[in-house]
N, C-alpha and C positions, 0 to 999 in steps of 0.2 A: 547436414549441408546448410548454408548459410541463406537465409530466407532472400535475401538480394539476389543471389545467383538461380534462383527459379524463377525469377523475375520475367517476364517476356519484354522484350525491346526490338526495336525494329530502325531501322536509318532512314526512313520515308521523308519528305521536306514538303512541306505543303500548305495548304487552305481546305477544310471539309466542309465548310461551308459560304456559299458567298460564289460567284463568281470571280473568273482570274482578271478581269477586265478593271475591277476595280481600284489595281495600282495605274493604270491611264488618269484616273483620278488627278495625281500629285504631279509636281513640278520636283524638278533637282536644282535646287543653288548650285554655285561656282563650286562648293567644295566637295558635291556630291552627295548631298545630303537631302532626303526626303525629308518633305515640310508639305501640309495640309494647304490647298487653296482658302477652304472658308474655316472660318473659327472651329475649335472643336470645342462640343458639346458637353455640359459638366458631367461628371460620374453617374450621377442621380436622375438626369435629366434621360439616359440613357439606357437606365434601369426600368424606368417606366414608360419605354419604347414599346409596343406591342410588335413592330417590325426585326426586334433586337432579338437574336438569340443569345443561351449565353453555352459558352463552352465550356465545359469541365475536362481538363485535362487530366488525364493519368500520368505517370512519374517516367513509364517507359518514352512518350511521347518525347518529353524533354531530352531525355538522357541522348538522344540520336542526332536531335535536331534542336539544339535551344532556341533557333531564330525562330522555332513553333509560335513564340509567344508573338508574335507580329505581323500572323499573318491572314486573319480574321477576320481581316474590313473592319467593320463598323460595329461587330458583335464585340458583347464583352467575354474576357478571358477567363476562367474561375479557376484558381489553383486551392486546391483542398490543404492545410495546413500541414497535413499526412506526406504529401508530397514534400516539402520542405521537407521533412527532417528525413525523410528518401534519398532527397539529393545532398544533403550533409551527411550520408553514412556515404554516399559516391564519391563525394569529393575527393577523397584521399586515394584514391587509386590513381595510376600511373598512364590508364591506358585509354581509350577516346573517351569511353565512359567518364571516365574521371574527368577526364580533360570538359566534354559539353555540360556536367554537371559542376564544375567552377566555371562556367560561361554564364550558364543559365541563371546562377545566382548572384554573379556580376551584372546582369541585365537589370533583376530584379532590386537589386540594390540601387543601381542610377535611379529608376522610379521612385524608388523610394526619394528621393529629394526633392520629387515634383509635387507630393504629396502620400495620404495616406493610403497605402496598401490594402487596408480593411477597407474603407471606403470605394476605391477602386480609379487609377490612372490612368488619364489616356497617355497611351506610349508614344502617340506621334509629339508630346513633348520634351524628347528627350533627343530625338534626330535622328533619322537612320540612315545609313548607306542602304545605296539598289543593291549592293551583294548580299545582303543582310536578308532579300527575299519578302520586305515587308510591304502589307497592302494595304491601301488607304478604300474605304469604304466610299459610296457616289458623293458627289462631292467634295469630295476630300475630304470626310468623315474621317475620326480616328475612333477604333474601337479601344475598350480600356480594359487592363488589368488587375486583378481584385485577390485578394487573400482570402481565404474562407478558415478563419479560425474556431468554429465552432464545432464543436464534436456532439451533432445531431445524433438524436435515439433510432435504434437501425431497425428495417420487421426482423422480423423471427428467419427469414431465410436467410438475411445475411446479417446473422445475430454473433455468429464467431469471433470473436475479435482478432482481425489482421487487417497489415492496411487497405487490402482491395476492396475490403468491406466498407471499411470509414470514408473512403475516398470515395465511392458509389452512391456514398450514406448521403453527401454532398448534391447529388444530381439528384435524388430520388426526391430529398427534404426540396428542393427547387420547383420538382417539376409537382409536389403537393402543393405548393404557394400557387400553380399557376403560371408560372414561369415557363418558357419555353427551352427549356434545358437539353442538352445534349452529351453525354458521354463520350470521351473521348480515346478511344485505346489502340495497342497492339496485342492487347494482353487479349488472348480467341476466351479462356476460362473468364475473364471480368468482362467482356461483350457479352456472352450467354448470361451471365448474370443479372447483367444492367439490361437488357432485353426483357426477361424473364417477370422484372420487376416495371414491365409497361415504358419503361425509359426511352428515350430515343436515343439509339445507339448508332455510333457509326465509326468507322476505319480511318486511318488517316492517310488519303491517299493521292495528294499531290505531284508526289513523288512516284506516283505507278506509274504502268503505260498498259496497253492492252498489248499481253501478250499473248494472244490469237489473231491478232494483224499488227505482229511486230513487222520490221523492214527489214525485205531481205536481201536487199542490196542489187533486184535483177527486176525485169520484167521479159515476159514472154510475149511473143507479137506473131501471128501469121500474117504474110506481109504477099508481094509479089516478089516473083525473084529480080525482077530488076533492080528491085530495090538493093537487095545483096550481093549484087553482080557491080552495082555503082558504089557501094563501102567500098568494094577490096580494089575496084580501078581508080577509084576515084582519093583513094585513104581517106575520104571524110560523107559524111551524111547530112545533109540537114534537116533539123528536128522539125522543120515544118511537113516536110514529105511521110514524116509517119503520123501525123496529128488523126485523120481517120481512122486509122488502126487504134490508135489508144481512147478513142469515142465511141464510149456504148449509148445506148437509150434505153431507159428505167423507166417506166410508166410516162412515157410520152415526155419525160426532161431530157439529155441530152451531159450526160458528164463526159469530162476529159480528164484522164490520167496525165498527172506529168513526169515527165522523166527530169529527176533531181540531177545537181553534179554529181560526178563518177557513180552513178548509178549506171549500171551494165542491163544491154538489151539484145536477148536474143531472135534472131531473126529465122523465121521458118517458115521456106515456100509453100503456100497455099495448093500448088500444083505438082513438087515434087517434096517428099518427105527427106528424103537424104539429101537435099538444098537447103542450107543451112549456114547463116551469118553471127558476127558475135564482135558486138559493139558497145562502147561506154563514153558516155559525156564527159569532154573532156572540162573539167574544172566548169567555170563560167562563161564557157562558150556555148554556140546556138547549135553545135553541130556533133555527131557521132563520131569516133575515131575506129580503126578497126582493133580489136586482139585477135591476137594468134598465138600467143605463149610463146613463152622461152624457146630459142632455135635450140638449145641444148640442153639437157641433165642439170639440175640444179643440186649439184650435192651428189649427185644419182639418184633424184629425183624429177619424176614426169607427171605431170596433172594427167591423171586416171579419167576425170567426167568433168563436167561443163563448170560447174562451182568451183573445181579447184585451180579451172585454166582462169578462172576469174580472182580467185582469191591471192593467186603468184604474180597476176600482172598488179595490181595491188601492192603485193609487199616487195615490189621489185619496182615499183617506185617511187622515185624518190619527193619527188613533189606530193605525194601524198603521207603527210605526216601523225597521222593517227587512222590506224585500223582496227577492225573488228571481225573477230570470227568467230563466229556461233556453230555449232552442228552438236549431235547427237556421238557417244563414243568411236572411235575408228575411224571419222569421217576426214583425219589428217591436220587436223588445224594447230596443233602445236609442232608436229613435224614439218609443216611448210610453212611455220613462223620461222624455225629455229633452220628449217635448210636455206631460206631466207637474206637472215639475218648472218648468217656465214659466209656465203657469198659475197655479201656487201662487207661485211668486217677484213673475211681472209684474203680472200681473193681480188676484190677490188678495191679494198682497203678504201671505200667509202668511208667509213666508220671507223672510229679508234677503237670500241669495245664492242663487243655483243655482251648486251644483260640482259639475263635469266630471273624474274621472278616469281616466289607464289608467297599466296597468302599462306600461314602457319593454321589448316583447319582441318582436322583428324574427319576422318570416316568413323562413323561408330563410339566407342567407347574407348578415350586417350588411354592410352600404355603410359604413363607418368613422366618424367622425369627422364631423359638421353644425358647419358654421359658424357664427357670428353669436352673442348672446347668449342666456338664457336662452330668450325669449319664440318668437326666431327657430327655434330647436334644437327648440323643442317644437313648433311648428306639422306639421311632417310624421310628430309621431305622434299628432297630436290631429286630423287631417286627417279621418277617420270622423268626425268629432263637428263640425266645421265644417260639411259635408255635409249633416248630420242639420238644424240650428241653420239654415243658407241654404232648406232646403225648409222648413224651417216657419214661417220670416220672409219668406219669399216668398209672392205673389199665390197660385201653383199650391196651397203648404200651404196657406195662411190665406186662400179667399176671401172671408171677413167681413172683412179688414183693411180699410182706406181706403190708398189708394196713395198716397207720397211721393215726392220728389226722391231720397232716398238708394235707393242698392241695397244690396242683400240682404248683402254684405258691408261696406258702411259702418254697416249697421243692427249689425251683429253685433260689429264695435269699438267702436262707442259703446256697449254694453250692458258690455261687458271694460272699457272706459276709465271709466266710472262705478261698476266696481265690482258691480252688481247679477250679473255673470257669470263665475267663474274657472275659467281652466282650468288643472290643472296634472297632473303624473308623480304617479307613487306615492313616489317615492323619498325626497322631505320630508316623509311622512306623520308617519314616529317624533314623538315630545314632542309634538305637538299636540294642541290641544281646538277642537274643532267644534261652534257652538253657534247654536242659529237657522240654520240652511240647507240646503235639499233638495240632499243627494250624491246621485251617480250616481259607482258605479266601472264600468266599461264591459270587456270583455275577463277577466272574473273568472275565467274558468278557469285563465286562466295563473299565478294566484296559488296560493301553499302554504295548508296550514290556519293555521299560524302566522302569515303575514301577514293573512289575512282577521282576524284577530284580534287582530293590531295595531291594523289599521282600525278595526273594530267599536269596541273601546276608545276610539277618538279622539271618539267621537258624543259631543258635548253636550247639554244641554239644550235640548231642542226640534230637534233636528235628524231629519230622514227619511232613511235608507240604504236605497240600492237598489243591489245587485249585480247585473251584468246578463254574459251568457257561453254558449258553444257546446261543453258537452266535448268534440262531436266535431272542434272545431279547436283544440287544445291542440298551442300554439308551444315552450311551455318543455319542456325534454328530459328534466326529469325528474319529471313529474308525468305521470298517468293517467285514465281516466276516473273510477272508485273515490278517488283521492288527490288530486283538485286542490280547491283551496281553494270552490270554486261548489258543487260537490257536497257537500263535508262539512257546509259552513253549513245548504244545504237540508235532510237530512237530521237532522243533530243540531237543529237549533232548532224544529223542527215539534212541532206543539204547543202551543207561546208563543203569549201573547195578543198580542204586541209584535208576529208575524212571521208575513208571507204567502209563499207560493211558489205560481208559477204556473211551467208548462212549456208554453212553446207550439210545436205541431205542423205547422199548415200555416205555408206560405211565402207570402206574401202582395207578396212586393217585385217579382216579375214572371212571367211565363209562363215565358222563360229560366231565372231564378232558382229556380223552384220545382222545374223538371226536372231541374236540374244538382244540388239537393240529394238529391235523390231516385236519382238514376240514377248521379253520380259518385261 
């Protein structure tokens, strides 16, 4: 196997060190461009900072996130020379990889003009755009970037000669001078390492979130029933009348929870248990509206439990243009994307198309090579979403349908063959616009933050995105619960009038099913 392909990487976007506050620092010119308020400080002047860390970067770091190199404050950057010729064996590949390791060396090459790379560049002369993610240290400090050409003598534990050793060899020979060095990785084997060897090592985790209080799109309230009694007479709530109910007291302080846009609250009588309301802030207003779910079968589908009557009012509207749905297996969520998403395309022909996608990321160990053409090749990864499309064109999903000649899989070609239905990979997402038609990407946890956000970019004019995903079955190797692309979107976008997120908890797909989530 090719030593690059055991590589660990990871799509994380961040600062490991420093404070986020630190891009407040800078000012944006007219053209968008971050610039330093006060002078920036020469290379050397910077080096014999005692408040200065310096980072040592690992090769995975780049590979995910090139704008890595910018995002540091005021500390300097250290790339081990090992790295370089890392990301010139990446360069040639086709695929993100390839693509942020021709970025990152693009980067590096502009500095190269401001001065010497061995010596070490601060990068806020070169200019950056805010999408770029870059942070100016207090002040408007720029921290700088440095080459480390030298091929330092390594101890005996990491005497082997491969690059994680040499690259390590970097941080170790630094933090021997006294330097306040730091290791930078995704790689868990070069962490224990660089640990092992007294190093201060650390994660690069910008890009996480804490997912043990991710957001799950709801909160619970016992309330009076007046209260719930005035939602459903009244159609609307205002959010000052539940301000006491979302007020605890912690050690004698006094917090208040707030309820975000289209964040959903259930209401439950203090005095009668089966008294029971179910309410969501509508957009950027002050007040609560009621749900009650669909008057009818969506598909031949009925929300089962409280999450899923919330997650159909959701995808059934239309002013909310980016959804999320998390749950554990069976709990429905690509089923009542995709019953959904039908609705709006066939029947109310809101939509020109319904698109189906997923990421192309095997369970286990790949079976090689699928024959046949495009259409063919995708079929057994698109095979869940056939599945899903067969029960809901079937008699059993839809018993309102009237019965035909065709079956369930002739009904579901001619819907592909005319167009109204596409399914495709994520892989041709790049350069596209999406405009008019209800997405579903389906397996989103396998995705990085950076691809969710390629996707999101593609949304058109009038188009609905739905992410749908299980962080606890995340396929791809180097993403986590905290780092995969489902989580961060939920997370960072909450809030937006644009965007719902719903987590659903029960298992709903079978007796089986519900125990094997639970138990295995």
């Amino acid at each position: 196997m090719p030593k690059d392909s055991t590589r660990s990487v990871s799509s994380t976007a961040g600062t490991t060190g420093g404070s986020a506050g630190g891009a407040g620092s800078a000012h944006t010119s007219a053209g968008g461009v971050i610039t330093p308020k006060a002078s920036i400080a020469s290379p050397h002047s910077v080096a014999n900072d005692a408040t200065v860390k310096h980072f040592v970067l690992d090769t995975n770091i780049l590979l995910h996130n090139p704008n890595a190199l910018f995002v540091f404050q005021e500390h300097e950057v250290v790339i081990p020379f090992t790295v370089i010729e890392e990301l010139d064996k990446m360069k040639r590949k086709d695929d993100d990889l390839g693509r942020n390791a021709r970025t990152c060396i693009r980067h590096l090459d502009r500095l190269r003009t401001y001065g010497h790379l061995t010596d070490g560049v601060p990068w806020a002369k070169m200019g950056l755009r805010p999408e770029m993610g870059a942070r100016l240290g207090p002040n408007g400090t720029s921290g700088s970037i440095r080459i480390d050409m030298t091929d330092y003598e390594r101890p005996a534990a990491i005497g082997l000669d491969m690059p994680d050793n040499h690259i390590i060899a970097v941080a170790w020979h630094m933090m021997k001078r006294g330097l306040r060095a730091v290791f930078v990785s995704k790689d868990l084997s070069a962490r224990l390492k660089s640990d092992a060897l007294g190093i201060k090592t650390e994660d690069f985790e910008n890009s996480k979130v804490d997912a043990d209080r991710l957001y799950t799109g709801y909160v619970t309230l016992e309330t009076e029933g007046e209260l719930i009694d005035d939602l459903y007479h009244d159609r609307m709530l205002n959010l000052e009348r539940l301000e006491q109910y979302l007020t605890t007291e912690i050690d004698g302080d006094r917090y208040t929870r707030d309820v975000i846009p289209n964040q959903y609250v259930v209401l439950k009588d203090k005095a009668d248990e089966n008294h029971t309301g179910l309410g969501r802030r509508l957009a950027d207003t002050n007040h609560l509206i009621p749900v009650t779910g669909p008057r009818k079968p969506v598909y031949g589908i009925v929300a089962r439990n409280v999450q899923q009557t919330m997650a159909m009012d959701m995808l059934l509207d239309d002013d909310i243009k980016l959804v999320t749905l998390l749950g554990s297996a069976g709990t429905g969520k690509t089923l009542l994307a995709i019953a959904a998403g039908m609705a709006k395309v066939f029947s109310e022909e809101r939509y020109d198309k319904l698109l189906v996608a997923r990421p192309i990321m095997p369970l286990g160990r790949d079976i090689g090579y699928l024959p046949g053409d495009k259409d063919e090749k995708l079929g057994a990864w698109m095979q869940p979403i056939f599945d899903n499309l067969q029960y809901l064109l079937s008699t059993r999903g839809a018993g309102n349908q009237t019965a035909d000649s065709q079956t369930t899989e002739q009904r579901v070609q001619k819907l592909i063959a005319d167009g109204q239905l596409v399914l495709e990979p994520l892989t041709y997402i790049r350069g596209r616009s999406i405009p008019h038609q209800f997405m579903i990407v389906d397996e989103a946890q396998n995705l990085t933050p950076h691809e969710v956000k390629t996707i999101v970019s593609r949304v058109g004019e009038g188009t609905k995105l739905v992410l749908t995903g299980d962080i606890q079955q995340i396929d791809n190797p180097y993403l986590d619960q905290s780092s995969n692309g489902l989580s961060y979107t939920a997370e960072r976008m909450k809030g937006i009038r644009l965007f719902g997120h719903m987590t659903l908890a029960k298992s709903e797909r079978s007796e089986l099913a519900s125990l094997a989530a639970s138990r295995l």
